[in-house]
C-alpha positions as CSV (number, residue, x, y, z in Angstrom):
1,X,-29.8,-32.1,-20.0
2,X,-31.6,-29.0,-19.4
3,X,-31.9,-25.7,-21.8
4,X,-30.1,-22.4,-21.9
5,X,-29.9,-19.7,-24.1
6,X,-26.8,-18.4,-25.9
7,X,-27.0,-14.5,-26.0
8,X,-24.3,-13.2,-28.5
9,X,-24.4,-9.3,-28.8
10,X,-27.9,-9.1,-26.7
11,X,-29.9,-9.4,-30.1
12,X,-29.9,-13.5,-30.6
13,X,-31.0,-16.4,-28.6
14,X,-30.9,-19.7,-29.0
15,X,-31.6,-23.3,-26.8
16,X,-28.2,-24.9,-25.8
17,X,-27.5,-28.6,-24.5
18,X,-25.2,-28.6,-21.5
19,X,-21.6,-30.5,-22.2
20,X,-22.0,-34.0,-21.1
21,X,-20.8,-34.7,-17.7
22,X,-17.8,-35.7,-16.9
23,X,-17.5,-40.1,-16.4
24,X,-17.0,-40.9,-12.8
25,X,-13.8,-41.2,-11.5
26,X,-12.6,-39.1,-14.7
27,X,-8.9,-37.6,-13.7
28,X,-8.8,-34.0,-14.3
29,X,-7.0,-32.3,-17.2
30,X,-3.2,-32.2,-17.1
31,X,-2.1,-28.3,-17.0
32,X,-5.2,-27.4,-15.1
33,X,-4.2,-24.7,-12.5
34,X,-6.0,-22.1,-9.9
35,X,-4.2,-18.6,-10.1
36,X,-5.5,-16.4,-6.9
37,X,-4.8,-12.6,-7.1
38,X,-5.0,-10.5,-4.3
39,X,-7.6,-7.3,-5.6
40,X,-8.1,-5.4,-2.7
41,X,-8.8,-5.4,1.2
42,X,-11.6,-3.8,3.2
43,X,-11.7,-2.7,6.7
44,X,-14.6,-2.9,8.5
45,X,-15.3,-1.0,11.5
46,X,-18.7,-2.3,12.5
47,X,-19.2,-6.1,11.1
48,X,-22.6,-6.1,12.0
49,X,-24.2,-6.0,8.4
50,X,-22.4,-9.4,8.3
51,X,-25.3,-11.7,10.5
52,X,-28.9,-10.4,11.0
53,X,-28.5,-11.6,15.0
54,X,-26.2,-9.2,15.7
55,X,-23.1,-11.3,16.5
56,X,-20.6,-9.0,14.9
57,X,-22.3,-5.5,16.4
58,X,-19.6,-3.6,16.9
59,X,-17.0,-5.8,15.7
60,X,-13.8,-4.9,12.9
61,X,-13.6,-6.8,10.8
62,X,-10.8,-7.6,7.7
63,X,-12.0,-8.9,4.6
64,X,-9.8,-9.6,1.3
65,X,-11.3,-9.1,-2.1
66,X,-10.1,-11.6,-4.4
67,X,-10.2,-12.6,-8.1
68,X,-9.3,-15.9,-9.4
69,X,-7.9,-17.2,-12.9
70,X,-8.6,-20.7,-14.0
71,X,-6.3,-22.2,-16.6
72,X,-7.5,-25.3,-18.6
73,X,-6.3,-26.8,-21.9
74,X,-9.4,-25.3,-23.7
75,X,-9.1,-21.9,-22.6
76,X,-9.1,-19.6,-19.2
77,X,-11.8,-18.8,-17.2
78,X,-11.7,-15.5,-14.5
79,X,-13.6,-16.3,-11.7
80,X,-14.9,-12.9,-10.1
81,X,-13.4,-9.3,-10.8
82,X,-12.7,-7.5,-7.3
83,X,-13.6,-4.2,-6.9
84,X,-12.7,-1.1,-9.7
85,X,-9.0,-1.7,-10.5
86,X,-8.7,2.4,-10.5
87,X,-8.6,2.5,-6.8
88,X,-5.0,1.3,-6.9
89,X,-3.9,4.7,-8.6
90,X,-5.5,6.8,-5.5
91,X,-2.8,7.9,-2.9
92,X,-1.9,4.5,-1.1
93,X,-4.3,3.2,-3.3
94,X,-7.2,3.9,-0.5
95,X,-10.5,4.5,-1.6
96,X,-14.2,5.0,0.3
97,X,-15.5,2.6,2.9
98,X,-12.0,1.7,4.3
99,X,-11.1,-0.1,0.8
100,X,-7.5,-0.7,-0.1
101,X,-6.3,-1.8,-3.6
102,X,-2.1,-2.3,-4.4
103,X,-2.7,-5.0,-7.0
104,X,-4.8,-4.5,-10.3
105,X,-5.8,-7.1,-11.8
106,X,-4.7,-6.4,-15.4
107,X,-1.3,-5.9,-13.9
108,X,-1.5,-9.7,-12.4
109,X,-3.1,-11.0,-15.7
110,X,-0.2,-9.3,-17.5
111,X,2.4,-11.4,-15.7
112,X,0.9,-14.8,-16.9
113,X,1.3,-13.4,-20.9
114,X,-2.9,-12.6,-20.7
115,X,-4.9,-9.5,-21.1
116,X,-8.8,-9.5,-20.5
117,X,-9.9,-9.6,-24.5
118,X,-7.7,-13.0,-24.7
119,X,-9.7,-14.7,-21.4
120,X,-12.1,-17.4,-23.0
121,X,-15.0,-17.1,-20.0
122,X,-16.0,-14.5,-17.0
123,X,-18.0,-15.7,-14.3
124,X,-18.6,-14.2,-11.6
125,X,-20.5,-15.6,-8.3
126,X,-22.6,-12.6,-8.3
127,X,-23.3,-8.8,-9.3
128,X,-22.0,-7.2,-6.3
129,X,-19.5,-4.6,-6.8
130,X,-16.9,-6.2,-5.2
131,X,-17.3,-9.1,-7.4
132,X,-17.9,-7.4,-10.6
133,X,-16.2,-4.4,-10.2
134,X,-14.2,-5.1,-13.7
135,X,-16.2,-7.1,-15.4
136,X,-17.0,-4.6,-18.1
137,X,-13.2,-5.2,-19.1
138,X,-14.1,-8.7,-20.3
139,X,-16.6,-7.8,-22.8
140,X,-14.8,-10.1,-25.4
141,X,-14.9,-13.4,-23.3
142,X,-17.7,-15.7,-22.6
143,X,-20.1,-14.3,-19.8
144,X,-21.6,-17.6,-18.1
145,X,-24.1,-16.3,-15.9
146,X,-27.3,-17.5,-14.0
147,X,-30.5,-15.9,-15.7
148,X,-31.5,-14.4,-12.4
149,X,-28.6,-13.3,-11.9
150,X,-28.2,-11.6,-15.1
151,X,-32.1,-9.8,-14.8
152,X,-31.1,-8.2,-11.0
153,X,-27.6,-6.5,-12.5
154,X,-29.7,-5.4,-15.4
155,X,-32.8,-4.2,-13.0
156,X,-34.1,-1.1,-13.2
157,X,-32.9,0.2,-10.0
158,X,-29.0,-1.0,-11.0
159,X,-29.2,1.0,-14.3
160,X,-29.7,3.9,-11.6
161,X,-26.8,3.6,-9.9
162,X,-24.5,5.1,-13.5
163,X,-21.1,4.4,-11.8
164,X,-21.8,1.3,-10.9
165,X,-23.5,0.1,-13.8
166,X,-20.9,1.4,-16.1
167,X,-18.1,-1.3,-14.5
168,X,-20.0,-4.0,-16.3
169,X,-22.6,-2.5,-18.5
170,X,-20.8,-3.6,-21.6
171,X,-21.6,-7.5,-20.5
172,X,-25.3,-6.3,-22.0
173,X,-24.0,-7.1,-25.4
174,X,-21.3,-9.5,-24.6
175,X,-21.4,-13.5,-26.0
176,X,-23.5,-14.6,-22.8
177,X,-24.4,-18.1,-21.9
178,X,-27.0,-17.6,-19.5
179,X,-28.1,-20.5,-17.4
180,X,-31.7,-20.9,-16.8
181,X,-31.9,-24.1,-14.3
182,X,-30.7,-25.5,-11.1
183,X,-28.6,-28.2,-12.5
184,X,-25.0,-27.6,-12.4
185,X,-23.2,-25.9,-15.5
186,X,-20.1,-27.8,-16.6
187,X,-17.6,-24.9,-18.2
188,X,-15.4,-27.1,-20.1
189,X,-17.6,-30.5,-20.6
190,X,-15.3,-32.7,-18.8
191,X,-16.3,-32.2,-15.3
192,X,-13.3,-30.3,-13.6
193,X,-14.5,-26.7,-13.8
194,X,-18.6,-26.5,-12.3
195,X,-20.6,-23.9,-11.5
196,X,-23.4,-24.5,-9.3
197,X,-26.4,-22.5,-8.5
198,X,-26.9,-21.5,-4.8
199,X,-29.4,-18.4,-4.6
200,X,-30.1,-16.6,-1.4
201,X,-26.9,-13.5,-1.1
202,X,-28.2,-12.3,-4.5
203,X,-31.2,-14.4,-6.4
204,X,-28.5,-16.2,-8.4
205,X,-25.5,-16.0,-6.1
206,X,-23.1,-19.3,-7.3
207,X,-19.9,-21.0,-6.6
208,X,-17.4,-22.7,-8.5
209,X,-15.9,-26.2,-7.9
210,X,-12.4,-27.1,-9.5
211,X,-11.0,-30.3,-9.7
212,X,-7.2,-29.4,-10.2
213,X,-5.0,-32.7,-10.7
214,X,-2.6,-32.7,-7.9
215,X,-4.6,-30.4,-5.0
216,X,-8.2,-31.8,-5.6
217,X,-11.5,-30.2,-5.4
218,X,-11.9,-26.9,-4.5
219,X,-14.8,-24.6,-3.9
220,X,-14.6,-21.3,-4.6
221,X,-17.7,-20.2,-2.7
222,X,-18.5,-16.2,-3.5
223,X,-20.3,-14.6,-0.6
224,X,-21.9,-17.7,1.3
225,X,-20.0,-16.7,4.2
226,X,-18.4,-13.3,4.3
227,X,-16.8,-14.0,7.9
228,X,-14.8,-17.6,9.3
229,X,-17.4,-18.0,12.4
230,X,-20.2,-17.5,10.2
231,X,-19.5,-20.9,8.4
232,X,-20.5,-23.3,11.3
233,X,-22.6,-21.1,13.0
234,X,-24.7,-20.9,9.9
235,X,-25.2,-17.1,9.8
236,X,-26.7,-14.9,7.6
237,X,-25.4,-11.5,6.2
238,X,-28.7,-8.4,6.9
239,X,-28.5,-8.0,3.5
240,X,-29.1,-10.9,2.2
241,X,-31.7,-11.2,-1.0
242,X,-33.7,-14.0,1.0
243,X,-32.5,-15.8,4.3
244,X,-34.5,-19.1,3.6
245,X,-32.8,-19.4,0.2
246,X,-29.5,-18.6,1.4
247,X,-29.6,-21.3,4.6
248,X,-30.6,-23.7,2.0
249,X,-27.1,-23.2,0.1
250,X,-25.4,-23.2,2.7
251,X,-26.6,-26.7,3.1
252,X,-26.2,-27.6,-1.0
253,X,-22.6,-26.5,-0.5
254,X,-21.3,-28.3,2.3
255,X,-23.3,-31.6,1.0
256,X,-21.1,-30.7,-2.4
257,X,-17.9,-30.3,-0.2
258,X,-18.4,-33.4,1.7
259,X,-19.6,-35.6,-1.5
260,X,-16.5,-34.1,-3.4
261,X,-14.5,-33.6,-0.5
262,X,-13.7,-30.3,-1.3
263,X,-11.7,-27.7,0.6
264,X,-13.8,-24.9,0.9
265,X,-12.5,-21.1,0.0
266,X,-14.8,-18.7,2.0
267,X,-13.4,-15.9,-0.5
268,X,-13.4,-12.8,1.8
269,X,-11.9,-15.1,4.5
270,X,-8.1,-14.2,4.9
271,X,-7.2,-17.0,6.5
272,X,-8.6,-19.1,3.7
273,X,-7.3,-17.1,0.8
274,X,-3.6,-17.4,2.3
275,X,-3.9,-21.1,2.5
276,X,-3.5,-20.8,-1.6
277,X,-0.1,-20.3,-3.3
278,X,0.9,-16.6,-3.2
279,X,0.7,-15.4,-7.1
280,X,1.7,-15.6,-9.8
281,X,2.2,-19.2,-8.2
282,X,-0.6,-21.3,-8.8
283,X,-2.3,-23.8,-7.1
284,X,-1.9,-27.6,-9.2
């Protein structure tokens, strides 16, 4: 057990206990279900920022921006927030830096019966824009988030950057359970929804294991590999918060995929995201 603090409207704190883990063995929830929603698709015309050895100089490169839903008997968790929603009302919904949005996510919510103020948690792997681009719409959920996590998007220099900041800003006062320790935080206390720690794209970059009934474990695995070659040849993005860090979870998550055996979502991987049910299909 290890402590947290509960932050409710930025002004209280207080030490939490994490949810007992789940037994061994323990089957996963009936009803438990993965949603993936398609929030946008950049084109890249030099990959190079994407390994610091210069293996994509040069190189296009197509990555989707996803979001993901997580329905369990206690309550739904969104799983990262894609870029700003807006973009989809720009002509062909194109906006800067070869970014394409048809798809906002409200809209996609809205065909399972759920707008943002009735989601029960956000998480998001981390505080880059294409991750928490519509975060701020979730104000009245949960926010789980790692503590350094939470100090970079509220750093100084982020405050700076006004359009940016304003996409989430309003997590400042949000209910926040902020997680202060390496040990893995259990969302619903029964072991099928995880988040684990694994620092080194952002200083508390995570990823999210599910356990759904039917399909297994799954990792949803934010930004620990933006390309599919980049996976097995173990390569790091240029820029990265700290290379060491990020090399070492890379290692923490394949040890989790193969003790779990998990199947592994690189999320800006095409390829992986269509190996998941098309929405508003989910994945069982």
């Amino acid at each position: 057990m290890f402590a947290r603090r509960l932050v409710i409207a930025a002004i209280a704190a207080a030490a939490l206990a994490l949810p007992a883990a789940a037994a061994p063995g323990k089957a996963p929830p009936k009803g438990l279900k993965l949603y993936a929603m398609d929030c946008g698709l950049f084109e890249v015309a030099n990959g190079d920022m994407f390994s610091d050895d210069g293996a994509y100089k040069g190189q296009p490169e197509k990555l989707v921006v996803p979001c993901f839903l997580i329905r369990h008997p206690k309550g739904d968790l969104v799983w990262d927030t894609g870029v700003p929603q807006e973009t989809a009302d720009l002509p062909g919904g194109k906006g800067p830096g070869g970014l394409t949005v048809k798809h906002k996510l409200t809209d996609q919510l809205a065909q399972l019966g759920l707008s943002p103020d009735k989601v029960t948690y956000l998480s998001v792997s981390h505080g880059h824009f294409d991750h928490i681009g519509n975060a701020g719409m979730f104000a009245r959920s949960t926010w789980i988030v790692d503590k350094r996590e939470r100090d970079w998007v509220f750093r100084p220099e982020a405050r700076k950057d006004a359009a940016g900041f304003a996409r989430y800003s309003a997590l400042e006062n949000a209910k926040t359970i902020v997680v202060d320790g390496d040990a893995p935080y259990d969302v619903f206390g029964d072991g099928s929804v995880t988040i684990y720690r694994t620092p080194g794209h952002t200083p508390g970059h995570t990823v999210l294991l599910v356990k759904l009934p039917k399909a297994g474990p799954v990792i949803l695995a934010g930004d620990m590999w933006h390309i599919a070659e980049s996976r097995q040849a173990r390569r790091v993005p240029r820029f990265n918060f700290d290379k060491a860090q990020t090399l070492a979870s890379m290692d923490k998550v394949e040890k989790l995929a193969a003790d779990t055996h998990a199947k592994v979502i690189r999320e800006h991987v095409i390829a992986d995201f269509e190996t998941l049910p098309a929405f508003p299909k989910p994945l069982e």
